[in-house]
Structures are given as structure tokens and as C-alpha cells.
N, C-alpha and C positions, 0 to 999 in steps of 0.2 A: 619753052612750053611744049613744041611738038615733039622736040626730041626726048621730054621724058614719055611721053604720050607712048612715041616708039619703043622705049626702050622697054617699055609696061610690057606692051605687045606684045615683044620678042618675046621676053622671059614667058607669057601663058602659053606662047604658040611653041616653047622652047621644052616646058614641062609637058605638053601634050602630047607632043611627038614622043617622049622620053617613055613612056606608058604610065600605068597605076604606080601611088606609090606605095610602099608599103605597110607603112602607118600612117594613115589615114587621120585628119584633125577631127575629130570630134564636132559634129554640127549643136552648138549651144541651144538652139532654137527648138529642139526636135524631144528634149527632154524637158520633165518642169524642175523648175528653181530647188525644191524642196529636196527631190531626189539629188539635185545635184550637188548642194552644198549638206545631206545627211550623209552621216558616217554610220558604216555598220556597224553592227553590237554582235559580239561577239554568240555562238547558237547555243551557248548552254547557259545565258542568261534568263531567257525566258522558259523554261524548263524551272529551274529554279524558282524564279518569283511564282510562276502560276502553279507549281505544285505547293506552295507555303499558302497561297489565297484558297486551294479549294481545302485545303485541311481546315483552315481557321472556317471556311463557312460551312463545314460538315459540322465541325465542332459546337459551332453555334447552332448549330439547328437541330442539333442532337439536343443539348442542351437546352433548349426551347421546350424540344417534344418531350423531354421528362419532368420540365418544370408542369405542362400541360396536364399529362399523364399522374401527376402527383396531385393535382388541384382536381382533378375531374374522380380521381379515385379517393382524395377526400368527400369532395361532396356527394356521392353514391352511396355510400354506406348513410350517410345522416338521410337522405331521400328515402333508403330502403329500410330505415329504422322509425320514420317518420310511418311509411305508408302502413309496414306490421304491426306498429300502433295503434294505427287508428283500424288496422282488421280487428286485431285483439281485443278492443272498445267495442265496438258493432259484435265481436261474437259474444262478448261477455252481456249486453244487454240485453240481446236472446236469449241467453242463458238464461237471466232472472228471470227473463217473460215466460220462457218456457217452465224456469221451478214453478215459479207461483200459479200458473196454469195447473200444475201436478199433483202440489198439494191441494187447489180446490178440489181437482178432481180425488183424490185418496180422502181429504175431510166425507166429501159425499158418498164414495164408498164405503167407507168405515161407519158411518149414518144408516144406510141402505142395509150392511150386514148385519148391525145391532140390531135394528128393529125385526129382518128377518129372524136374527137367532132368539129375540125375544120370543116371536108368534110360535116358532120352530120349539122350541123348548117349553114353552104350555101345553101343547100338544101331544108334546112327545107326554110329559107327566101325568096328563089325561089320559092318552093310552095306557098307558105303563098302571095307572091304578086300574082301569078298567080288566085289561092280561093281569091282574095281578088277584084281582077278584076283591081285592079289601080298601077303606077310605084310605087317608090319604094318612089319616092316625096310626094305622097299624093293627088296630084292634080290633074285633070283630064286633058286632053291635051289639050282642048274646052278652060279652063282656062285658061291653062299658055299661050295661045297663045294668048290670048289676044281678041277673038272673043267676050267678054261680053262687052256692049255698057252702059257708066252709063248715069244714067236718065237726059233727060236734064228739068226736071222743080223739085225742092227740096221744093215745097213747104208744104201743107199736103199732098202730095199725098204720103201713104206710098209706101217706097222699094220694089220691087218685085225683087223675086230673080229668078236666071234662070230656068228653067224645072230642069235641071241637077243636081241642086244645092237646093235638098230638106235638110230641118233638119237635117232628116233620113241619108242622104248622108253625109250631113258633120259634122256625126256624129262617121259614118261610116272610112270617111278622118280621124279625129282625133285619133280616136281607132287602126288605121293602124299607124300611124305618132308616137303615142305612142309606140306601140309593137315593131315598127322597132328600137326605141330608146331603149326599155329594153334589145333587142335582140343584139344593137349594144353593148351593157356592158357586156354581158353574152360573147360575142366574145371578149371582151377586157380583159376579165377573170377579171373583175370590179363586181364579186359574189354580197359582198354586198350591194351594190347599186343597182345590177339588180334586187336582192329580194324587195328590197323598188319598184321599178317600175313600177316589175310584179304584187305585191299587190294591188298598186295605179290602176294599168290598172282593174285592177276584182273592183273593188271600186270603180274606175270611169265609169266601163262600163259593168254593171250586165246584164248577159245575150247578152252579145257580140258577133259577130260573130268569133272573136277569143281569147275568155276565154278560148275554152279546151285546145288555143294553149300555154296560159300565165297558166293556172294550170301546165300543164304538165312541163313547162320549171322551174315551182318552185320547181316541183320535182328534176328536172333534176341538180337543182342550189345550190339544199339541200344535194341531193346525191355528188356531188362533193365536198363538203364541209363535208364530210363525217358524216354530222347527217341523219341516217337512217331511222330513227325513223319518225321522220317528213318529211323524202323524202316518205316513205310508204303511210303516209296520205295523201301528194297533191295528189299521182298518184291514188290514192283508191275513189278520189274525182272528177279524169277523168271518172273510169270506173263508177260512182253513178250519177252524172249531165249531163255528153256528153255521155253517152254509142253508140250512133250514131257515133262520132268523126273519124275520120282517125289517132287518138291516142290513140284509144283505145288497137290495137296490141301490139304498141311501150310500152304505158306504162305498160301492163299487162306482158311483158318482163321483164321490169325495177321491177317490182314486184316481180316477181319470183328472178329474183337476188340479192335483198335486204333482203327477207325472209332466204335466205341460206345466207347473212353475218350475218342476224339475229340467228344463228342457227337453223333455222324450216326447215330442207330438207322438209317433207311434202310437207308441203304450195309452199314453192319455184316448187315443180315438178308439185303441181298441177295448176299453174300460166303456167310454160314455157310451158306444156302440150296442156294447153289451148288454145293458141296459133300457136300449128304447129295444131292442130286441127282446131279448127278455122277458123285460116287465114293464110291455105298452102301456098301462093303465095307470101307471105309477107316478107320482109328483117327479118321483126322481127324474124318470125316463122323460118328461115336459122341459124339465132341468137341464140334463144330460143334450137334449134335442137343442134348447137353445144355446147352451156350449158349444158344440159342434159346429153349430152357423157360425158364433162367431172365429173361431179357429177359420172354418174357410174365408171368412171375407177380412180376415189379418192376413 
């Protein structure tokens, strides 16, 4: 027993002296198990797997984000077709509230007009016989009553007519018997007919004593009929042939408010202007005045 004891001995105290050696044992203790019994893998292994794993999860998540992108860009269109809908609804109910507001309003005007152009048009026929100097028949009263004696010899002796009873006069007769006939269509609201009338009256009696009164009511006849265009010219053809007239106010009125349906404020102001200037005293110019306000406070 001692002698192997000894012989132990030697050999540590034999290797010691001898110096380091040169491969050295490996101390088990010092590493763990796991390292020691793993074997490398080779380095372009993992290179490999990890670039086939981030492609498969780009690929997925691409594919992700356009099924997303597909479902979200469906449902936006139907969201945005929903909402223009329901604008389109909401404006279209305005719409109606607003027509039907429009037409009360144009029933009540067109009410308003009538009855004006009623009072408007007695008036005017009562002047018009009164400038005219004879009823409203035509005839003078000397006539109808029968005071005119017929000739008693027919032979050559020509006709004479009465004192009262010149060319001129019942020429005069006629021109009036006409007018009160176009006038009576223009109150029957018989337009067009009255326009054939009023024509016929200027064509049969150039330079009449009531031409400015048969121009102006062709305005008046146009303008109701809502062509504006040609109502501008009759009355534009008052204020250029009659500028004398007692129609000249009225229709330089009519003027001014046909230019502003025409779109031309301008001209329209400088028409009604014209007229409270003018002719202060005048219905028109009361007319024209409250035109004017309302153009400023539109």
C-alpha cells in the first residue's frame, strides 16, 4: 500500500519537475454538458433557413396587407355612395320646398300684376277717350242724334258732308274705334290678337294721334308675353318717335325693368333714374323710385 502511495508521488513530483505539458487535458468541469457533447453546424446553414423564413413572412404579411387593402377599398366606395345619397335626398327636399315656395310666390305675383294691369288699362282708356275728345262709340253726339238732314236732290249735285264731319275727323273716328278695339283684347288678355291689331292700327294710321299710345301697349303686350327683347324695342321706339308723349315716363319705367330682367343693372338704373328725375310727379317716377330700392337692397 505505501509503496504505491510512493510510486503516485514520484510520478506528480516527476511530471513537475519535467515542466508544462504541451497538450494540456481539457478540465470537464469548467465547460457545460450541452456545449460539450454539441456538434457544430456547419455556417451557411443558418444563412439559409433564416433567409427562406423572413421571405415566407414578408410574403405573408404582404399578402395580409392587400387582402386588407382590398376589403377596406370595398367598403369605401359603398360608405361614400351611401353618404352622397343621402346629400342628394336632403338637397332634392329643399329643392321641392324651395319650388313650391316659388310658385306661391309667382301665383301671387302674377295676381298682383293682373289686377294692377286691370286698374292700369281703365285708365289709360279714360284718358285716351278724354285726349281723344269723342265717347268711347266713336261718334260724335251732333251724329248720333241724328241732327244731320240728308240731301234732298241726289242728282249731280255732289255730298257734302257736315262742318264736323271732315276726312281728318273721321279719320280720326276710325283710329279711335280701332284702338278701343285693340284695347278691348289686350283687357280680354286676347295677347295675340291684340298684337295683330296694334300693328294693323300703326299701319293703318302712320302718325296718328294715338300711335305712341298703340307702340307703347305693343310693349306692354310683348312684355307680358314674356319676350323682352322685343318688348325693349317697341318702348325704345316710344322714347325715339313720340318723345313729346305722356308715354314717355311710363315706358322709360318699362325700360329700366326689362334691362335688369335682361341682366344690365346699369342700363336698368339709368332708365328708372331717369325718370324720378325727370318726371317727379309721376306714378311712374313713385314706380321707378320703389324699383330702385329694391335693386339696392338685392
Amino acid at each position: 500500500m505505501s509503496l504505491k502511495r510512493l510510486s503516485s508521488s514520484s510520478l506528480i513530483l516527476a511530471s513537475l519537475l519535467a515542466g508544462p505539458v504541451s497538450a494540456a487535458v481539457p478540465v470537464v468541469e469548467s465547460l457545460p454538458t450541452a456545449e460539450v457533447i454539441r456538434e457544430p453546424v456547419p455556417a451557411t446553414a443558418p444563412e439559409s433557413v433564416d433567409n427562406a423564413s423572413v421571405e415566407s413572412v414578408i410574403e405573408s404579411a404582404q399578402a395580409r396587407q392587400r387582402a386588407e387593402d382590398t376589403q377596406q377599398n370595398a367598403q369605401q366606395p359603398a360608405n361614400s355612395t351611401a353618404y352622397f345619397l343621402n346629400q342628394i335626398e336632403e338637397l332634392r327636399k329643399r329643392n321641392m320646398t324651395l319650388e313650391g315656395r316659388v310658385e306661391e310666390l309667382e301665383f301671387q305675383l302674377r295676381q298682383n300684376e293682373a289686377e294692377f294691369r286691370d286698374r292700369y288699362l281703365d285708365l289709360d282708356a279714360r284718358i285716351s277717350r278724354m285726349t281723344g275728345g269723342q265717347p268711347e262709340g266713336g261718334l260724335s253726339n251732333e251724329r248720333s242724334a241724328g241732327n244731320i238732314s240728308p240731301p234732298t236732290d241726289l242728282g249731280n249735285t255732289p255730298v257734302q258732308l257736315p262742318v264736323d264731319q271732315t276726312p281728318e275727323k273721321l279719320l280720326a273716328e276710325r283710329e279711335q274705334a280701332d284702338y278701343q278695339a285693340a284695347f278691348g283684347l289686350i283687357r280680354d288678355r286676347e295677347f295675340d290678337q291684340a298684337l295683330v291689331a296694334l300693328r294693323k292700327l300703326l299701319k293703318d294710321y302712320p302718325g296718328g294721334k294715338l300711335s305712341d299710345n298703340a307702340q307703347y301697349w305693343l310693349g306692354e303686350v310683348l312684355m307680358a308675353q314674356g319676350k323682352f327683347e322685343p318688348a325693349r324695342d317697341e318702348f325704345m321706339l316710344v322714347m325715339e318717335q313720340h318723345p313729346q308723349s305722356a308715354k314717355v315716363p311710363d315706358a322709360s319705367y318699362k325700360l329700366g325693368r326689362l334691362y335688369d330682367l335682361l341682366g344690365d343693372k346699369a342700363e336698368a338704373r339709368k332708365y328708372l333714374e331717369s325718370v324720378v328725375s325727370k318726371f317727379p310727379d309721376s306714378p311712374a317716377a313713385r314706380l321707378s323710385d320703389t324699383y330702385l330700392q329694391g335693386m339696392s337692397d338685392s
